[in-house]
N, C-alpha and C positions, 0 to 999 in steps of 0.2 A: 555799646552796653557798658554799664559804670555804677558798679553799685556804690553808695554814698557811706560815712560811717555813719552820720545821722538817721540813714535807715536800717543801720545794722543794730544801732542802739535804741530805736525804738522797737526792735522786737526784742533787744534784748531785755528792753524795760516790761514787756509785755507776759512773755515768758515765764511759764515756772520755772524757779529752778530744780536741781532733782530732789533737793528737801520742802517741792510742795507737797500740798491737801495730796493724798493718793490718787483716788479716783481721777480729779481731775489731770494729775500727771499723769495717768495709765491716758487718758482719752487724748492731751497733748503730743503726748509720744507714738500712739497709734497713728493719727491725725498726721502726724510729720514723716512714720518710718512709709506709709500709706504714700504721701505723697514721694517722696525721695524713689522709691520702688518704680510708680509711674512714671517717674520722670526719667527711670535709666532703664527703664523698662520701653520708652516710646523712642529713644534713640534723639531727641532733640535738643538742642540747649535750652537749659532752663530760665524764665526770666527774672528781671531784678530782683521782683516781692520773695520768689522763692529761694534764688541764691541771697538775698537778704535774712532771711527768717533762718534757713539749717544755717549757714553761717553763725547767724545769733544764738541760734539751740546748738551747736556743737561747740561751742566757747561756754556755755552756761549747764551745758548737761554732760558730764563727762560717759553716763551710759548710753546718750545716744553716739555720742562720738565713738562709741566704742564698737555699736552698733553698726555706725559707716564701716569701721575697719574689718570688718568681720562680712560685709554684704561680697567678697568674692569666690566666698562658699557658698553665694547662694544663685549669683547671678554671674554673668560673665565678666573676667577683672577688667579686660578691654572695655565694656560699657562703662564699667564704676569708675575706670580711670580718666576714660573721656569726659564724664559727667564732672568728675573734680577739678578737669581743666579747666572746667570752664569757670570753678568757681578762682583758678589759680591768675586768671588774666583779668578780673575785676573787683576781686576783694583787695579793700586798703590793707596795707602791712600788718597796723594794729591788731588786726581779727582773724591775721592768715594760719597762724602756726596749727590750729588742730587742723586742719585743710589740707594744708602742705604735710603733717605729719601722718597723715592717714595716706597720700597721694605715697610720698616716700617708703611707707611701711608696705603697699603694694605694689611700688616697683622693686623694690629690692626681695619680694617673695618672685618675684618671675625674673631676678637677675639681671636687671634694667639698671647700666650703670648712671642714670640719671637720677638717680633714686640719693645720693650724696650730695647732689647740686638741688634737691628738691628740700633734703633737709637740710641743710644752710638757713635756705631762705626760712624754713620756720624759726630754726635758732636765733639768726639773723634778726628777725621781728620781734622775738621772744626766746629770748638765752635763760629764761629759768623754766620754759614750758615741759611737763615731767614727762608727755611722750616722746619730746623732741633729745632729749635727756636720756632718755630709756635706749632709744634707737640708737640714736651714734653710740652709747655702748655696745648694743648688737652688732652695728655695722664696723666697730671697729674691733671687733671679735671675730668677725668674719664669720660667723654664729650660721652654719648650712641657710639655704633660702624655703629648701624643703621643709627642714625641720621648723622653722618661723612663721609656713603658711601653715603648718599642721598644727601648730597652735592656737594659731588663729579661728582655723576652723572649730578646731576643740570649742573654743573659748565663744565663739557665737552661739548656741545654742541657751547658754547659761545665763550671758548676757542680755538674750532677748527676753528670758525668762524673768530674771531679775528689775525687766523693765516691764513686767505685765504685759508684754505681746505676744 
């Protein structure tokens, strides 16, 4: 499995971004948080078209990206971080850092020292990416892991709200 950048950039061409028409970004973001739920919700890897498409939408929509980082108040972080594995071993560099920065922002709420070699590789791809940026300040504050998931959680409800879900 090998997703291509030419399919990351055809949905990224596709996509609203989050200053589309409303409605229809409330139905886009449904449509995707819908699917992303099912898919960490059935315990399978997901395939190309769809690690194509949230890859595209989490590079182009920074509330659903936000949305990812906030789903392990909702659902178990072990599913959400298995599901992002899988987007970690076949997304090109270019499109990795909200992926990787989301994957890293939940291993380091459960004290997973892979969580620093996770972020790298977004910096790594992307040295101006601002959550990759935000984090290694956290992580080099040493910032509780407690305290960082309970913001988290805080912060999802608002966040889904603010995206019409």
């Amino acid at each position: 499995m090998t997703v291509t950048t030419e399919e990351i950039q055809n949905y990224h061409n596709i996509l609203l971004d989050e200053n589309g028409k409303e409605e229809q970004l409330v139905e886009q973001r449904k449509r995707l948080t819908d699917a992303i739920y099912l898919q960490i919700d059935s315990g399978t890897a997901p395939d190309d078209d769809h690690i194509a498409e949230v890859t595209a939408a989490m590079n182009k929509d920074i509330q659903l990206r936000d949305f990812v980082l906030g789903l392990p108040s909702e659902r178990p972080i072990a599913a959400v971080n298995t599901y992002l594995a899988y987007f970690m071993d076949v997304v090109p560099g270019e499109f990795i850092a909200p992926v990787a920065s989301v994957l890293a922002a939940n291993l380091y709420s459960i004290e997973d020292e892979s969580a620093r070699e996770v972020l790298s590789q977004a910096l790594e791809n992307n040295p101006t990416y601002s959550l990759a940026n935000l984090l290694r300040r956290v992580f080099n504050s040493n910032w509780p892991a407690d305290a960082f998931k309970a913001m988290t959680e805080e912060l999802h409800p608002k966040v889904k709200a603010g995206m019409g879900i």
